[in-house]
C-alpha positions as CSV (number, residue, x, y, z in Angstrom):
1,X,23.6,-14.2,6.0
2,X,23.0,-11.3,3.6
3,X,19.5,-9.4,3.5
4,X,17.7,-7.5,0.8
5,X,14.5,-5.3,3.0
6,X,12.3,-4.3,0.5
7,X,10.0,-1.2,0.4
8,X,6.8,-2.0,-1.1
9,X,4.5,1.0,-2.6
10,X,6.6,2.0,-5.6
11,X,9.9,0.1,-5.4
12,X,7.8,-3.7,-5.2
13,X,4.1,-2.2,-6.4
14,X,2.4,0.6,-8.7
15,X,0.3,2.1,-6.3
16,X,0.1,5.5,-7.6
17,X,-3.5,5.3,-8.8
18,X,-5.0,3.9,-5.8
19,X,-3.1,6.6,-3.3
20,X,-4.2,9.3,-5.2
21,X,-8.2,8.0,-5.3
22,X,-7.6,7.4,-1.5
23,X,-6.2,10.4,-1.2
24,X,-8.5,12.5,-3.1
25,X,-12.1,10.8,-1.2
26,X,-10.4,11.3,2.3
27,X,-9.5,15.0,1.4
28,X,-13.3,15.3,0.2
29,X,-15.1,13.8,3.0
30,X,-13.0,16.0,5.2
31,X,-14.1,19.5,3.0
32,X,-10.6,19.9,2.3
33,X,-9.2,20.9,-1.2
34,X,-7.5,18.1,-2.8
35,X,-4.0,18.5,-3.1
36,X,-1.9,18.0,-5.6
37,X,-1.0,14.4,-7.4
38,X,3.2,15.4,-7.2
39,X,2.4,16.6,-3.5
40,X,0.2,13.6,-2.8
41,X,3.0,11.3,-4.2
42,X,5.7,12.9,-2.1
43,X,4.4,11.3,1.2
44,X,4.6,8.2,0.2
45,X,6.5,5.8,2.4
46,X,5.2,7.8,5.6
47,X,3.2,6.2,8.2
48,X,-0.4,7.8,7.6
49,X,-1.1,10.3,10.3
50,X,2.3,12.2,9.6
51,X,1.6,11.7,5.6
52,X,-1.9,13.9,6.5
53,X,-0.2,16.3,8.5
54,X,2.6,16.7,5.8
55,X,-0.3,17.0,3.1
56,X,-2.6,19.4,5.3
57,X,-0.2,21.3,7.5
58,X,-1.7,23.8,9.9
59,X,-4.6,21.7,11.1
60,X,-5.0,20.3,14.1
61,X,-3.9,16.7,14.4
62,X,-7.6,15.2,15.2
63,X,-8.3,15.9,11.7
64,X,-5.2,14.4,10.6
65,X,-6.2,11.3,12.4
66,X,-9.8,11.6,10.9
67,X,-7.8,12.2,7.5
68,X,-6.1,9.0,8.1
69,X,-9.1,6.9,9.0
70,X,-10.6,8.3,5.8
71,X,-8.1,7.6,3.6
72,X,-7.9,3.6,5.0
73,X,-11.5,3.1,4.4
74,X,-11.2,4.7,1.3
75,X,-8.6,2.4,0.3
76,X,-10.4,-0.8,1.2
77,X,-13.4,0.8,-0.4
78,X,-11.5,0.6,-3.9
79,X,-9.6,-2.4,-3.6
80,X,-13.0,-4.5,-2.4
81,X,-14.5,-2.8,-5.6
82,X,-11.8,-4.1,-7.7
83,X,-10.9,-0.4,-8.1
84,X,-7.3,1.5,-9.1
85,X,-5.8,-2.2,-9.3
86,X,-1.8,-2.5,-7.6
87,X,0.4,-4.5,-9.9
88,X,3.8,-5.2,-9.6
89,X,6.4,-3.2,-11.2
90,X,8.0,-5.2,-14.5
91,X,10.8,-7.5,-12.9
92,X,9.9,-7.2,-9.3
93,X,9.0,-11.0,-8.9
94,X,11.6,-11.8,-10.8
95,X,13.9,-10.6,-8.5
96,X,12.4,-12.1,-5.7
97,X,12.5,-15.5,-6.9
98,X,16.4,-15.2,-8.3
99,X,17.3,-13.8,-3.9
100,X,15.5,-16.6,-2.7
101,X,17.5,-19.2,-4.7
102,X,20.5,-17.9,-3.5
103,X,22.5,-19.8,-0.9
104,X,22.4,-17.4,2.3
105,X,20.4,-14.5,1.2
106,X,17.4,-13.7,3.0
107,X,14.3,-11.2,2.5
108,X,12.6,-8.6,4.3
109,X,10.0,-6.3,4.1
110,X,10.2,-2.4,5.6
111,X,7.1,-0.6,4.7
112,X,4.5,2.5,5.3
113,X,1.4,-0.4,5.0
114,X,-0.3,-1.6,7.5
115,X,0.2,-5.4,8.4
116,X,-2.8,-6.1,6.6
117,X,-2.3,-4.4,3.6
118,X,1.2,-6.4,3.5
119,X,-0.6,-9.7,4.7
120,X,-3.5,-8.6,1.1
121,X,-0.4,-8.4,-0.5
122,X,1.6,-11.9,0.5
123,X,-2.0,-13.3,-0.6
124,X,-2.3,-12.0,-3.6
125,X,0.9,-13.0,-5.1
126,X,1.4,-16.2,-3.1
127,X,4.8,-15.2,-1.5
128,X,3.6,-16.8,2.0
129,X,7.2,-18.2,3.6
130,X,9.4,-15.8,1.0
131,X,10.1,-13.3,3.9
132,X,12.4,-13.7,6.9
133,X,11.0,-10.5,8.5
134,X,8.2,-7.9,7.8
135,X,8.5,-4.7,9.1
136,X,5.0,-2.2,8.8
137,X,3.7,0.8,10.3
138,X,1.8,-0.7,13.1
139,X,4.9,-1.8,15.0
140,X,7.2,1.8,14.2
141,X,7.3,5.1,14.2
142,X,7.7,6.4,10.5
143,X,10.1,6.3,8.1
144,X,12.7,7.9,8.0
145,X,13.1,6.8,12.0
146,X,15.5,3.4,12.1
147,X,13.7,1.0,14.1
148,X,12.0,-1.2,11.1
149,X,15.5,-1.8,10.3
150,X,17.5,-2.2,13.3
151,X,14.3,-5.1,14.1
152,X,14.4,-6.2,10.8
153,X,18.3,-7.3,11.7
154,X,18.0,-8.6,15.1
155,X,15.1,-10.7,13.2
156,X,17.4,-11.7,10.7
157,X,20.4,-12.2,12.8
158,X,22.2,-10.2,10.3
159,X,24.8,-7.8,10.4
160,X,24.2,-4.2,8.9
161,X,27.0,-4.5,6.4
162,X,24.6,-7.1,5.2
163,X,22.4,-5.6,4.5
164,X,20.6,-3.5,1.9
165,X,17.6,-1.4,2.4
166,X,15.8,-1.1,-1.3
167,X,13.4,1.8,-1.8
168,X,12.0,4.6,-3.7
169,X,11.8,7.4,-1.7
170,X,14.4,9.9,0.1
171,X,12.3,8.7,3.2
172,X,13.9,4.7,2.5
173,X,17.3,6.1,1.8
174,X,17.5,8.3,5.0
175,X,16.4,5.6,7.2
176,X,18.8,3.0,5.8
177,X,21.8,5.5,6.4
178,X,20.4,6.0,10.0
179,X,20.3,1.9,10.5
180,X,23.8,1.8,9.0
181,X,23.1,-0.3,6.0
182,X,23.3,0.1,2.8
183,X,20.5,2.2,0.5
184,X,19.6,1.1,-2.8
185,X,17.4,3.6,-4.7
186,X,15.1,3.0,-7.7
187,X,13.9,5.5,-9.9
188,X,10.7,3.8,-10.9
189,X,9.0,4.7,-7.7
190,X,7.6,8.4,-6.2
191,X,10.6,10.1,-5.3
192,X,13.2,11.5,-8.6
193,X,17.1,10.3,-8.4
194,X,18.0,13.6,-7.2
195,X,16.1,12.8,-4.2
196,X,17.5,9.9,-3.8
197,X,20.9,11.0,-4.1
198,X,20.5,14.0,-1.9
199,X,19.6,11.6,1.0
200,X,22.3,9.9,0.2
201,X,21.8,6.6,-1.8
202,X,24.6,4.4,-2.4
203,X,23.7,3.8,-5.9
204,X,20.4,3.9,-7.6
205,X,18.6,1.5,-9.8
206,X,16.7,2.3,-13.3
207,X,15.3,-1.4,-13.6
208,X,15.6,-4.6,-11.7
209,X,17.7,-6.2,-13.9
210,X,20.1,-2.8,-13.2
211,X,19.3,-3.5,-9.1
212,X,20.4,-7.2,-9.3
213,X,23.7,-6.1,-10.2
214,X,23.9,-2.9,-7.9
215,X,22.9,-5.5,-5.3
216,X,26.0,-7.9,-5.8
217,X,28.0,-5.3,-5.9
218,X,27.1,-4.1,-2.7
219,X,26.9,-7.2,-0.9
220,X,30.6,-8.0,-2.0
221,X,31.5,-4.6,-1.0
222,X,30.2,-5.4,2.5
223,X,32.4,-8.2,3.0
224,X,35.4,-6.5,2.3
């Protein structure tokens, strides 16, 4: 069995817009100044609580926890308004649908959302059944730690040379070299190539169509 584990804020969706408004209201209610959109972007793929204390380092972490409560009902706030709307990235379903028609090749899901947020997004797009395991930050410690990957495989029953870990930050790369899998970057996402690279990235993706290939490639590399 091969397996393609997906991150999902910008390698599956373009969430920028809604981050940053999260973002920027928790900040606010908290009297904080707002930081930056590149800085705010560079956290993504974090679990919450250690996204706030990157963002606002030198507080105490009660207010990171209060940052992080902010931010979630922030979130919902905007999404139940129809607010900062998450769409897909060009060619991401397309993808999905091509791995699951493939004889032996199963999906998973590694990500900084909540199970909720990943359950909102299943719904939306009607992929109920389309993955074998989802991994989110209520079961793990954050990214770059291994453990959404190491259960992701025992989920799977798949072996690491298997396996691909596809994301867009330096935060998905690290923690796929720290499973032993592969890493697939994409450039689309919040982190730049060189990011990517320097965490060391096996190859690195400027469009699905580009990742499809990267992904066979890597898959037949494995079973050398």
């Amino acid at each position: 069995m091969k397996l393609a584990i997906f991150d999902v804020d910008g390698t599956l969706v373009d969430s920028q817009a809604m981050i940053a408004a999260s973002l920027t209201a928790a900040f606010r209610a908290e009297g904080l100044a707002v930081p930056e959109r590149t800085r705010m972007m560079s956290i993504v793929g974090l679990s919450l609580v250690d996204a706030m204390a990157a963002l606002a380092p030198g507080h105490e972490p009660t207010q990171h926890e209060r940052l992080a409560a902010a931010y979630k009902e922030a979130f919902w706030q905007h999404r139940a308004n129809g607010e900062h709307t998450e769409t897909l990235f060009p060619g991401a379903e397309e993808l999905l649908v091509k791995l699951r028609a493939c004889d032996g090749v199963a999906l998973g899901i590694a990500t900084g959302k909540s199970r909720r947020g990943v359950a909102h997004l299943i719904e939306k797009h009607g992929w109920e059944g389309w993955f074998a395991t989802i991994q989110t930050s209520d079961d793990h410690p954050s990214k770059p730690y291994p453990s959404m990957i190491t259960t992701a495989l025992a989920e799977a029953a798949t072996a690491a040379t298997r396996t691909i870990m596809i994301g867009d930050t330096s935060y998905d790369i690290a923690m796929a070299r720290a499973a032993g899998v592969w890493a697939a970057g994409v450039t689309w996402g919040n982190h730049p190539a060189v990011e990517l690279t320097k965490a060391g990235a096996h190859t690195i993706a400027n469009d699905f169509n580009d990742l499809e290939c990267q992904l066979d490639s890597l898959w037949q590399e494995g079973a050398a």
